[in-house]
Each structure stands twice: as C-alpha cells, then as structure tokens.
Rosetta silent file (secondary structure, phi, psi, omega in degrees, C-alpha in Angstrom):
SEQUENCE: XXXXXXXXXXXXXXXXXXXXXXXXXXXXXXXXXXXXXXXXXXXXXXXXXXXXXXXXXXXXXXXXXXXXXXXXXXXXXXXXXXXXXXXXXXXXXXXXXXXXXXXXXXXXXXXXXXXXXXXXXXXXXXXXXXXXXXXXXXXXXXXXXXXXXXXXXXXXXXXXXXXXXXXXXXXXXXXXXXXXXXXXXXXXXXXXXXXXXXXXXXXXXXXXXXXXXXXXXXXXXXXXX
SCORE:     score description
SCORE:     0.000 S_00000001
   1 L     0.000  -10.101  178.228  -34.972   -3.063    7.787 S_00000001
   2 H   -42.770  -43.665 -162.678  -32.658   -4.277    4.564 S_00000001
   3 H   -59.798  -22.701  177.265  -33.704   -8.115    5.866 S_00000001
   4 H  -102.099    5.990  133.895  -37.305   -7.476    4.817 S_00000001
   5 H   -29.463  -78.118 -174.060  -36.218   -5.930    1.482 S_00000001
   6 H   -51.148  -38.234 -177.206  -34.287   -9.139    1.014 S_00000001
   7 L   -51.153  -35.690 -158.861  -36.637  -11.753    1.893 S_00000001
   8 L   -79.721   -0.149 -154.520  -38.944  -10.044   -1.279 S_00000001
   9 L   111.868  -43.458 -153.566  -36.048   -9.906   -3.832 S_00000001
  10 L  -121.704  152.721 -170.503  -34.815   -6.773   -3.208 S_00000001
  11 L  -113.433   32.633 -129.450  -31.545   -5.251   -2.307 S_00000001
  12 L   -71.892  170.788 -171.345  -31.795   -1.239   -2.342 S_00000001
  13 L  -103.480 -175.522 -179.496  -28.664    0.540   -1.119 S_00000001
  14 L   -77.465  -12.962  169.671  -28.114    2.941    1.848 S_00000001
  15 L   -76.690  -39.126  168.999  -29.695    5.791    0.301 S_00000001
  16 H   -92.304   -8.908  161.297  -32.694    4.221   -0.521 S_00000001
  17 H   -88.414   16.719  175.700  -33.175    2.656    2.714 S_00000001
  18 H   -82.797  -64.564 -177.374  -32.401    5.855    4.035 S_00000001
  19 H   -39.469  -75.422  177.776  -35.785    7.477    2.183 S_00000001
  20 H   -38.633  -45.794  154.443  -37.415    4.680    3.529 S_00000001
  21 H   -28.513  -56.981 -160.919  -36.549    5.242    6.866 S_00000001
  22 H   -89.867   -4.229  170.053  -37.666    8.914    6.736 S_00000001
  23 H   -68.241  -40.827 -174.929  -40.969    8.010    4.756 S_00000001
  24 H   -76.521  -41.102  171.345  -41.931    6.132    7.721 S_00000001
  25 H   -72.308  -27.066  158.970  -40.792    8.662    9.997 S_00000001
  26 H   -83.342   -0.460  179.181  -42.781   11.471    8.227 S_00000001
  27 H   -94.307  -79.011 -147.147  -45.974    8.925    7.902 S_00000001
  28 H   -75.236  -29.922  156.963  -46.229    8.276   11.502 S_00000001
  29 H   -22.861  -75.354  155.679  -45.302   12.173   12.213 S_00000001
  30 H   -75.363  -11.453  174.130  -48.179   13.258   10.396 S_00000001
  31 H   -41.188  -48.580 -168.119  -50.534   10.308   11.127 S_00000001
  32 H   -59.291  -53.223 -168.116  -52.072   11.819   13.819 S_00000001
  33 H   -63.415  -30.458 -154.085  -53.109   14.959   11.633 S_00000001
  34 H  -109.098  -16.762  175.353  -54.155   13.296    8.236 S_00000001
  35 L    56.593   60.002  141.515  -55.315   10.172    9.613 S_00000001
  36 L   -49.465  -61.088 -174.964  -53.619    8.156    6.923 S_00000001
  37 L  -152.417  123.296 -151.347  -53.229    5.002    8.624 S_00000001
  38 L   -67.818  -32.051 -166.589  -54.316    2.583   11.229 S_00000001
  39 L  -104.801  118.681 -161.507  -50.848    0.481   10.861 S_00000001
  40 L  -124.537  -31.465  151.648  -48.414    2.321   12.380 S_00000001
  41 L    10.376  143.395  167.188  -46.039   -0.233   13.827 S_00000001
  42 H   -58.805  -66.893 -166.012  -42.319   -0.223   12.055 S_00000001
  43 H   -65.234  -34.748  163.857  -42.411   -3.574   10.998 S_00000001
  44 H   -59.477  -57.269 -175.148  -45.916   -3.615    9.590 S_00000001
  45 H   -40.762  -41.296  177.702  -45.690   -0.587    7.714 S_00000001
  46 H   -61.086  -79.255  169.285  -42.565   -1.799    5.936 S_00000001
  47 H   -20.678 -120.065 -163.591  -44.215   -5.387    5.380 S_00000001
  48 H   -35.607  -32.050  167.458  -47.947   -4.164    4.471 S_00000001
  49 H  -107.038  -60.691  156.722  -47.207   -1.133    2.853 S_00000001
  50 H   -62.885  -49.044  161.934  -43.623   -0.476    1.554 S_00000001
  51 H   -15.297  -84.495 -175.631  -43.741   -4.536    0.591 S_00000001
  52 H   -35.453  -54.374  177.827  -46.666   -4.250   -0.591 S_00000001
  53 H   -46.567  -44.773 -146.252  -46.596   -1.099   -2.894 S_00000001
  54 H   -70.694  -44.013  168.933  -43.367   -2.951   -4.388 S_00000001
  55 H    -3.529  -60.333 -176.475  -45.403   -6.106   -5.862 S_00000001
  56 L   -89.736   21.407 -174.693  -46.559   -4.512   -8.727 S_00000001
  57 L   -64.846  -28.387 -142.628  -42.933   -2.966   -9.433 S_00000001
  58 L   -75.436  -16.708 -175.686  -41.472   -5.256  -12.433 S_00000001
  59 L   -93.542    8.367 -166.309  -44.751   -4.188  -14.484 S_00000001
  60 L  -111.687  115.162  174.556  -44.930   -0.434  -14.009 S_00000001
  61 L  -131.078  174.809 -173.727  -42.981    1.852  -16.455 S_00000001
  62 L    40.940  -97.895  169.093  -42.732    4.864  -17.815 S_00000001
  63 E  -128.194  132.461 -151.776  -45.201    7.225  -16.776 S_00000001
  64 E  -130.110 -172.763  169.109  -48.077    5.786  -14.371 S_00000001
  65 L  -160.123  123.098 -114.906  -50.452    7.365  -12.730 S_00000001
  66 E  -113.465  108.933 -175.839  -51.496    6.558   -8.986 S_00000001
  67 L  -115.014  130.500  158.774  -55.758    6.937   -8.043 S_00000001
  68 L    70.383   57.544 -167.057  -56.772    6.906   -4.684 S_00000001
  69 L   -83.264  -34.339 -140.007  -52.994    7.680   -3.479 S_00000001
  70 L     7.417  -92.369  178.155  -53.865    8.380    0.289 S_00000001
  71 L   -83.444    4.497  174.565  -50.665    7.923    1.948 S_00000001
  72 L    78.675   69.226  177.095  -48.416    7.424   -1.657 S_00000001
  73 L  -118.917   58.037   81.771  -49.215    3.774   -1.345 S_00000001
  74 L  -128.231  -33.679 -158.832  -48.029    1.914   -3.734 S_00000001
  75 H   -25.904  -50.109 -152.549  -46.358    5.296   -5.275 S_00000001
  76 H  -108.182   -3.389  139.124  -44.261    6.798   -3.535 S_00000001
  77 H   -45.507  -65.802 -164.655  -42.319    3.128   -2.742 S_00000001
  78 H   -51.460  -53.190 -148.749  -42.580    2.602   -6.605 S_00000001
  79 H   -70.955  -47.729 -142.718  -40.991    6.053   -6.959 S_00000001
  80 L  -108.962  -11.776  165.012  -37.980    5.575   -4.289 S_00000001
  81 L  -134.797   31.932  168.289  -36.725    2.281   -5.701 S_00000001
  82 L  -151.423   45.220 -176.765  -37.614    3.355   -9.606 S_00000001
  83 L   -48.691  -12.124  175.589  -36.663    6.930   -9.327 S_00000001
  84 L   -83.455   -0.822  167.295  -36.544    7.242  -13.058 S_00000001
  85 L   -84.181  139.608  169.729  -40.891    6.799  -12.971 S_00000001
  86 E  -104.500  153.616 -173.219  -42.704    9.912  -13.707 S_00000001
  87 E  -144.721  148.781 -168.091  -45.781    9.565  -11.445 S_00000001
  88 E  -123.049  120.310 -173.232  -49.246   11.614  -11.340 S_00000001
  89 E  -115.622   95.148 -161.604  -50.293   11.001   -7.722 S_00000001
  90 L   -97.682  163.047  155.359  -54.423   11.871   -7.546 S_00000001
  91 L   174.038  141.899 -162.867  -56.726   11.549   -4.415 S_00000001
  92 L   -65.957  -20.830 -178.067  -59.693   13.422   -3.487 S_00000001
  93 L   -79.074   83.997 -140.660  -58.917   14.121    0.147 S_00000001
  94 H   -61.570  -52.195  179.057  -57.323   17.986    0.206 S_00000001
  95 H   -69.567    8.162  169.420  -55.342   16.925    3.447 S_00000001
  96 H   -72.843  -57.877  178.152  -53.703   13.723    1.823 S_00000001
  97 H   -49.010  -27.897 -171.085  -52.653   15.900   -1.069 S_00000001
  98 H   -80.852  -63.915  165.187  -51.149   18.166    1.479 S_00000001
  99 H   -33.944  -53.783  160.353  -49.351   15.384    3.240 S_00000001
 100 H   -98.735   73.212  126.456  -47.606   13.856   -0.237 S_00000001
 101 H  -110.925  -37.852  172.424  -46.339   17.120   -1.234 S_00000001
 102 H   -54.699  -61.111  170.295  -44.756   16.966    2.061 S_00000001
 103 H   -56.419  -15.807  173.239  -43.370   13.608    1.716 S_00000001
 104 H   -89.178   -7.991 -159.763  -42.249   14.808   -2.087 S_00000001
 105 H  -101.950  -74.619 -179.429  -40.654   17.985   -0.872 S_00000001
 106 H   -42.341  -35.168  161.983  -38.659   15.823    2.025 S_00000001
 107 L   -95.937   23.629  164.968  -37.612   13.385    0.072 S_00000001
 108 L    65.949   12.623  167.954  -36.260   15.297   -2.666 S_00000001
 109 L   -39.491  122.355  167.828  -38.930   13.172   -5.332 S_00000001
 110 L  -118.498  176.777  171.540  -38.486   14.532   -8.876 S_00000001
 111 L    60.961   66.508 -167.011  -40.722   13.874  -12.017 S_00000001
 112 E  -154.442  111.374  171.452  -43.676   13.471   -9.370 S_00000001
 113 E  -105.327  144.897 -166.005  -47.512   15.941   -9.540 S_00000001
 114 E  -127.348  117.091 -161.711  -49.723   15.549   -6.589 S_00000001
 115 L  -117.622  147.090 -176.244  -53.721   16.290   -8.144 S_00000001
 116 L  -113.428  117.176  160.947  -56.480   17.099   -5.457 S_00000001
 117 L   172.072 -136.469  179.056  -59.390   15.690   -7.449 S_00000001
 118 L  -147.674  162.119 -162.068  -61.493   12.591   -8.214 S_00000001
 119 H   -93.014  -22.715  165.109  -60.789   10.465  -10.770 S_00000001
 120 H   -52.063  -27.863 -164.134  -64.401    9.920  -12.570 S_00000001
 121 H   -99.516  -47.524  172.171  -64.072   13.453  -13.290 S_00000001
 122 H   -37.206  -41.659 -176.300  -59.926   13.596  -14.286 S_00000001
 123 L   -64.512  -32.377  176.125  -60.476   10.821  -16.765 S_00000001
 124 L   -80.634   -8.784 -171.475  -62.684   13.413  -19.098 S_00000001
 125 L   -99.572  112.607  175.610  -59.950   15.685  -19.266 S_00000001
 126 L   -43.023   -2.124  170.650  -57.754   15.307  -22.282 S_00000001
 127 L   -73.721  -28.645 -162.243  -54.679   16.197  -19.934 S_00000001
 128 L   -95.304  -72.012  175.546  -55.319   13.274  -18.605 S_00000001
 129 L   -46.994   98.087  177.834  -57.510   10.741  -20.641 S_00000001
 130 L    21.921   78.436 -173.636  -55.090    7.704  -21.906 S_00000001
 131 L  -123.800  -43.797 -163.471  -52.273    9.896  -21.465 S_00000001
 132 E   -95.020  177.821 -161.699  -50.203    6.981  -19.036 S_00000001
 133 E  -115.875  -34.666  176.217  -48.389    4.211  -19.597 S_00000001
 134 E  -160.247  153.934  169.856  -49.707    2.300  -16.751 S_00000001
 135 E  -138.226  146.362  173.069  -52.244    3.285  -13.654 S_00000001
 136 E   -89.076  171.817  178.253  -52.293    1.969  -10.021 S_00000001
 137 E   165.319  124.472 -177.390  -54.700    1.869   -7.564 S_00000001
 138 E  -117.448  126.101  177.244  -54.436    0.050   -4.089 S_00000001
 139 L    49.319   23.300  177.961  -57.571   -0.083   -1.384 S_00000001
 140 L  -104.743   12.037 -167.601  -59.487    2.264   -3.331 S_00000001
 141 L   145.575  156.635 -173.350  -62.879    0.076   -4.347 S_00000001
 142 L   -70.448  141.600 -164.212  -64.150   -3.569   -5.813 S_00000001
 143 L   -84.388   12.735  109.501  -62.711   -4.023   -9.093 S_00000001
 144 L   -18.520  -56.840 -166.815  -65.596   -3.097  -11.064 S_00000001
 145 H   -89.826   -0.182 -160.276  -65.816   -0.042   -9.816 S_00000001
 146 H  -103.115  -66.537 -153.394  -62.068    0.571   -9.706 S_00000001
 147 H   -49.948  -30.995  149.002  -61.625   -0.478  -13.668 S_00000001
 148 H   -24.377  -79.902  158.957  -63.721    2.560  -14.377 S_00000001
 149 H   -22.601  -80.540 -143.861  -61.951    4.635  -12.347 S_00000001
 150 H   -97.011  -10.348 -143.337  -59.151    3.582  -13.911 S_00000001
 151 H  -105.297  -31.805  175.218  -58.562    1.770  -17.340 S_00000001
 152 L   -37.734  -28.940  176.128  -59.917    5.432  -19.203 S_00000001
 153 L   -68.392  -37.173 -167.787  -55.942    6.867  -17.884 S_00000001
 154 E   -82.215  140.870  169.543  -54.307    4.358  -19.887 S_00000001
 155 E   -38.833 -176.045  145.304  -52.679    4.271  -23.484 S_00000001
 156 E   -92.009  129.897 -163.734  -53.525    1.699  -25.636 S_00000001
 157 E    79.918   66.887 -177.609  -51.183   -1.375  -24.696 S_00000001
 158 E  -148.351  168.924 -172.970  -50.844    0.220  -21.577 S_00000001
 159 E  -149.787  148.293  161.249  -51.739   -1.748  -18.133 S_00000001
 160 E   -86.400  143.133  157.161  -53.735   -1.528  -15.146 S_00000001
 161 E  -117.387   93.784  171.314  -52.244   -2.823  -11.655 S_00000001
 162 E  -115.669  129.422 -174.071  -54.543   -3.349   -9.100 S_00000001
 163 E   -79.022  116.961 -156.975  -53.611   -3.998   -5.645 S_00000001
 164 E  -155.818 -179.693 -151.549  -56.688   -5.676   -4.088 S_00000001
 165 L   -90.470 -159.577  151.453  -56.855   -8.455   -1.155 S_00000001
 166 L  -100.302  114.645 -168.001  -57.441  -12.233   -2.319 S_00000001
 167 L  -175.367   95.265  160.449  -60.920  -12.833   -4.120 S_00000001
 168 L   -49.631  -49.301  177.715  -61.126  -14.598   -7.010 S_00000001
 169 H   -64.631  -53.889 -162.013  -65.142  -13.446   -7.273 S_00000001
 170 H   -72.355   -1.932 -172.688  -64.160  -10.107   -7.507 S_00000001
 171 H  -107.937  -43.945  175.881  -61.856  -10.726  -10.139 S_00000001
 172 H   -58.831  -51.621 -164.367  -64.756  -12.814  -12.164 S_00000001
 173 L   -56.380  -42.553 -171.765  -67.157  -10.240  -11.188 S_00000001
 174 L   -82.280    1.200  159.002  -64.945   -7.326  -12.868 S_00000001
 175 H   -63.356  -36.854  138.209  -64.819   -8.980  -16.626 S_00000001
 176 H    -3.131  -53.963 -150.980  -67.465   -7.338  -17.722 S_00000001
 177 H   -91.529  -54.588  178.514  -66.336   -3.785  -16.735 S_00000001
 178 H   -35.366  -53.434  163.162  -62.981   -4.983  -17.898 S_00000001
 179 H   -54.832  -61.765 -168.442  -64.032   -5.576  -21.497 S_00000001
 180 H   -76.222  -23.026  155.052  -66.265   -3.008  -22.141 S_00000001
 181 L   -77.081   10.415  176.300  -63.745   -0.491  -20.801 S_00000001
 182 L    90.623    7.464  171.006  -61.243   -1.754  -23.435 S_00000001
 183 L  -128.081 -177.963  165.052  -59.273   -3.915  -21.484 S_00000001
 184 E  -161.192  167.423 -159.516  -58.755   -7.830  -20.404 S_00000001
 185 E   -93.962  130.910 -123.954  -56.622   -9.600  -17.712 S_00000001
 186 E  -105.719  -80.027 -170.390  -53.495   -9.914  -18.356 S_00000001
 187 E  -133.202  115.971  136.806  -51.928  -11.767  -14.598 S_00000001
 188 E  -118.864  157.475 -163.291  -52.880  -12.252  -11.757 S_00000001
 189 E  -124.576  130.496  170.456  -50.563  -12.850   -9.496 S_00000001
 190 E   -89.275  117.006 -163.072  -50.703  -14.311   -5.659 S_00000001
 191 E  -131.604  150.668  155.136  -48.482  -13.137   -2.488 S_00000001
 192 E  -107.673  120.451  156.476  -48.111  -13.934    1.192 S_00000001
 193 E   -91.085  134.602 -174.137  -47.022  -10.993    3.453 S_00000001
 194 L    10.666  -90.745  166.947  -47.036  -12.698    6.439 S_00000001
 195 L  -122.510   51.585  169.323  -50.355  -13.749    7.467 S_00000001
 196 E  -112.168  123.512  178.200  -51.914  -11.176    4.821 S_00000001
 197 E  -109.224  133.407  174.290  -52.521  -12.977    1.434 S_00000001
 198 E  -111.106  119.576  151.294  -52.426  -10.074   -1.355 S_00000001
 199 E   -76.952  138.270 -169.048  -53.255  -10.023   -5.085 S_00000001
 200 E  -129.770   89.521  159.253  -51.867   -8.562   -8.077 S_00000001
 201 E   -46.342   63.615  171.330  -54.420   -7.590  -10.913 S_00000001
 202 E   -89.028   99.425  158.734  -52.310   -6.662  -14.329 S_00000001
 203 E  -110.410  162.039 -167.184  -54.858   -6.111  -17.146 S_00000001
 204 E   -97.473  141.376  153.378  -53.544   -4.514  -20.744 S_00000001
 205 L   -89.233   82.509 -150.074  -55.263   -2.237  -22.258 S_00000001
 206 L   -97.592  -13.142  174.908  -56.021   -3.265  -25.818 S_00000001
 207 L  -122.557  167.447  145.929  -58.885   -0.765  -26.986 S_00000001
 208 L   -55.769  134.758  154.531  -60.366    3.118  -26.423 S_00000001
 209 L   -76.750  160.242  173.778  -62.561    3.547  -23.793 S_00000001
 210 L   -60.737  137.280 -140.973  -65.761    4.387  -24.826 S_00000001
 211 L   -77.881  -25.774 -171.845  -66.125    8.148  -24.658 S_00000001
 212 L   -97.302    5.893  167.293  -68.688    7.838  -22.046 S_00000001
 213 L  -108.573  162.380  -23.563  -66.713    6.265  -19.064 S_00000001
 214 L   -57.334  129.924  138.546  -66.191    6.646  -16.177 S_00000001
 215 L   -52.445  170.601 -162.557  -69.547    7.439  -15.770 S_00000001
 216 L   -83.059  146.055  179.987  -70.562   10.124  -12.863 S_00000001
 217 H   -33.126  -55.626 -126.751  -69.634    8.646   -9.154 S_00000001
 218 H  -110.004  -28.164  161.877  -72.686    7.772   -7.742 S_00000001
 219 H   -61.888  -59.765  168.583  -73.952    5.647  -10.773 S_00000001
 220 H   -24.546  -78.679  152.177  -70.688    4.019  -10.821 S_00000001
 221 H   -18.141  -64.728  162.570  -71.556    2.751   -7.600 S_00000001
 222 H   -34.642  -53.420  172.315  -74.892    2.327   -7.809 S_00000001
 223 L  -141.423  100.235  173.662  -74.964    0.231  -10.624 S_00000001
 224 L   -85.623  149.535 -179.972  -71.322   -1.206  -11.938 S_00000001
 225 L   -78.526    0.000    0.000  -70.880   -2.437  -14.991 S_00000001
C-alpha cells in the first residue's frame, strides 16, 4: 500500500505502514460488531479514509481534539504518521469508544484519551473549553452546525479543520456561525481521491466564544446560527 502513500506526498516507513496495515485489519475485524463502516474494501479504506484523514495533516499541531471520531477518522491516521500529537478522541456512541481504545491499546498509541460523550455538552466544561490547539471533525454534520460543535474547543489562534465533501453553499452558509463563534475562514482547500472530490475547511480562531455556545443539541439543529 506505500504506492498510495506516495501518490499523496507521503513516504512513511515500514513501521508505520505496518500500523496501517493492522488498523485496517482491526477495522474490518470489528466492523461487523460496531458497525463503523460501509467501505470495507482494502483499497478504499486506505484511499477514502487513511488518505483522507491525512489532508488536514500539515495544519494540525500540538494538541487537537477529534469530535465525532467514529472509527478514529481522521485521528487515529493523524496520530500514526504524527505520533508526537496529543489527541482527545470524543464520540457519543459507547461502542465506538470501545472500539478506539481497542485500536489505541493494539497499536501501542501514546498521548491519546478516548471521551464517551457529546460535544455540545464537553464544550461547557472548563477541562475542555478552548483548551486545544486545533479540533477536527470529519462526516459529523453541515458546517453550521459542526462550527458550534466545535470552534468553543479551541484556543485563541487556534484552528478548526473540517473534513466535509465539496459544497461551496455550505461553506457560505456557515459564515455566520463562523463569526459569531469567534472564528473566520482561514483555507479552503480542494482534493480529488479518485472519483471522490473532498474539501478542507481551516478556520482560525481569533476571538472567545460567547459563553453561551454550543447551545443545547436539538436547538442547534433546529435552528443554526
């Protein structure tokens, strides 16, 4: 699998395509229980997922923190060719959470916490609450509702990375949220994985959020800002 490493940039040694190897072999292991993922194929997973996660590597430092991890997508990629990231890995689903502690335990991940919990609520907690250096988020929601979610983890001068499909209106639509949660966009950035086209969201964080985001889930939803 090094050749589809290369096409992208990257050149990882035998050790880390060795992880990779056994991330994919403990993903499709467990698929069946946790219902992770639909693409189970070698070569797609590597493409669409291990690719994928890697997109947003050159802007993610220091300590990030991953919402709406499901299968430790982009994370646990990020983590395995930037072993020197500390990563916070949250998602709400108690059998995900089970699954990457498995995949952190097998693959010997260090500087790595796996949180069963939702991130509307995680964001109020001062353990938490623009505590990171950067936060991620891949296929969890329209980028309204994800900058919520999300921009409340981050420092100030800190960045958001959102992994999202291509659609420009969703990226207009989310200025709004984007401002008033203290941040504004930064990059975007365009990719073809094969006949997938993906986007790369980096907005900076240049203010506090207002003390009163993320609002409670089902307003978020209801009505984003």
């Amino acid at each position: 699998m090094s050749e589809i490493f290369k096409s992208f940039g990257y050149n990882p040694n035998e050790q880390t395509l060795k992880s990779f190897e056994k991330y994919y072999e403990i993903l499709t292991f467990y698929n069946a229980k946790f219902n992770i993922t639909a693409i189970t194929e070698k070569n797609e997973v590597y493409l669409k997922h291990f690719i994928d996660s890697l997109l947003g590597e050159k802007y993610i430092y220091g300590e990030f923190i991953d919402i709406g991890s499901g299968g430790g997508f982009p994370a646990i990629p990020l983590k395995i060719i930037k072993p020197e990231l500390k990563a916070t890995l949250v998602d709400a689903t108690g059998k995900k959470c089970e699954f990457l502690k498995e995949v952190v335990k097998e693959l010997g991940l260090k500087d790595i916490k796996i949180i069963n919990g939702r991130a509307e609520e995680l964001a109020h907690d001062k353990t938490f609450r623009e505590k990171f250096d950067c936060v991620t988020a891949r296929a969890v929601a329209a980028l309204p509702v994800l900058s919520e979610y999300c921009l409340p983890f981050i420092k100030t001068g800190g960045k958001f990375i959102a992994y999202k499909s291509n659609n420009v209106n969703e990226i207009k639509d989310a200025e709004n949220a984007i401002k008033i949660l203290g941040g504004k966009t930064e990059k975007v950035e365009e990719f073809d994985l094969a006949d997938n086209k993906r986007t790369l969201i980096v907005i900076k964080k240049e203010k506090t959020t207002p003390s009163e985001y993320p609002r409670a889930n089902s307003k978020i939803r209801k009505k984003p800002l």
